[in-house]
C-alpha positions as MATLAB code, in Angstrom:
seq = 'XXXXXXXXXXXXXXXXXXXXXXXXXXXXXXXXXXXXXXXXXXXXXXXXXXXXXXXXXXXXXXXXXXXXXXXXXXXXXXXXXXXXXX';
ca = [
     -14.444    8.587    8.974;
     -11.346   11.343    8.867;
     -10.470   12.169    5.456;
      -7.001   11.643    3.972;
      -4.625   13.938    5.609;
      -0.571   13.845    5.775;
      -0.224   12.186    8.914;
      -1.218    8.039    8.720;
      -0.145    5.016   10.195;
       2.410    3.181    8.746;
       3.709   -0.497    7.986;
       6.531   -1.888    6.919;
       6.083   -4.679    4.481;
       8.500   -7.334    2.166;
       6.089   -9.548    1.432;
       2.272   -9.787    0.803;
       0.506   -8.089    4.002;
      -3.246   -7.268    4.948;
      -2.309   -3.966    6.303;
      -5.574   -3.308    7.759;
      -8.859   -4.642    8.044;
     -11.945   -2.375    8.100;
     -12.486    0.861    5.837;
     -10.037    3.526    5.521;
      -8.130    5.841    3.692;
      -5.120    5.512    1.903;
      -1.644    8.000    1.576;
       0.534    6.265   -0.311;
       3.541    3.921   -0.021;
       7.157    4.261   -0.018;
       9.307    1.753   -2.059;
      13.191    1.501    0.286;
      14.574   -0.843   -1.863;
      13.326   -3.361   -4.838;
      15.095   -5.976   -7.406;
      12.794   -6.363  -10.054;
       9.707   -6.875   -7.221;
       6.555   -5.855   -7.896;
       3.238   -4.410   -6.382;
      -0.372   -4.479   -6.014;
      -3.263   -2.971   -4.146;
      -6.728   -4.396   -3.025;
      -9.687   -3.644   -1.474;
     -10.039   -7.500    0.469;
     -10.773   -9.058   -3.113;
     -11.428   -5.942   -5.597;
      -8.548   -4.763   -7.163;
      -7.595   -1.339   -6.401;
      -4.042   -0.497   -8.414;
      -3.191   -3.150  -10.555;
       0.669   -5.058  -10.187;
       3.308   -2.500  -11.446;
       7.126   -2.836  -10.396;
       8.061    0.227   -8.411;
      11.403    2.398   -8.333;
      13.478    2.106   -5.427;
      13.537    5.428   -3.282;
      10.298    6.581   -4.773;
       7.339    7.613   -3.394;
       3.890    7.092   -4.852;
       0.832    8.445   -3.862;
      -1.998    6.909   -3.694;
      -4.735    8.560   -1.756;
      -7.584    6.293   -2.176;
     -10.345    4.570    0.126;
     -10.988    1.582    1.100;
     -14.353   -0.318    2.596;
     -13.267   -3.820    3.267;
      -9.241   -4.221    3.457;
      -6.321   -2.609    2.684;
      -4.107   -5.693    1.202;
      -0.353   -5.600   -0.994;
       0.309   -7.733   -2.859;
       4.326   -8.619   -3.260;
       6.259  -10.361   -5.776;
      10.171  -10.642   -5.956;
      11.953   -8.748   -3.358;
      10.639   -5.299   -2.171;
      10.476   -3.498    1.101;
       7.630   -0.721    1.253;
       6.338    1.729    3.633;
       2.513    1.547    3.542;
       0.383    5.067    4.852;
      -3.106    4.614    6.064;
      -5.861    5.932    8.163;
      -8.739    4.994    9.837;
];
């Protein structure tokens, strides 16, 4: 497996989205736009980041593994930019 670098895939997302199945590495996500929508990140069924509600514009980093899938959770209205390897 490569380890995290600064260069990932990417997905778009507004609502809840398996982003990828299989292990992998996470960068972070990018929050575009929110009204009072919230997020959270698993690992297929383990919880990875709980739900917190994001800033618009903001980018948070989040460079984690995962074994199973990487799945976001969304609540209210959001649109994210999700950063991944395999």
């Amino acid at each position: 497996m490569n380890p995290v670098t600064e260069s990932q895939n990417y997905k778009n997302i507004t609502s809840t989205t398996t982003v990828y199945t299989g292990t992998g590495g996470m960068l972070g996500i990018f929050v575009a736009s929110t009204t009072g929508g919230t997020l959270a990140v698993a690992d297929g069924v383990n919880t990875m980041i709980g739900t917190f509600t994001p800033v618009a514009g903001t980018f948070y980093p989040l460079p984690a593994r995962f074994n199973t899938s990487l799945t976001l959770t969304v609540r209210g209205t959001l649109n994210a930019t999700v950063f991944w390897d395999y």
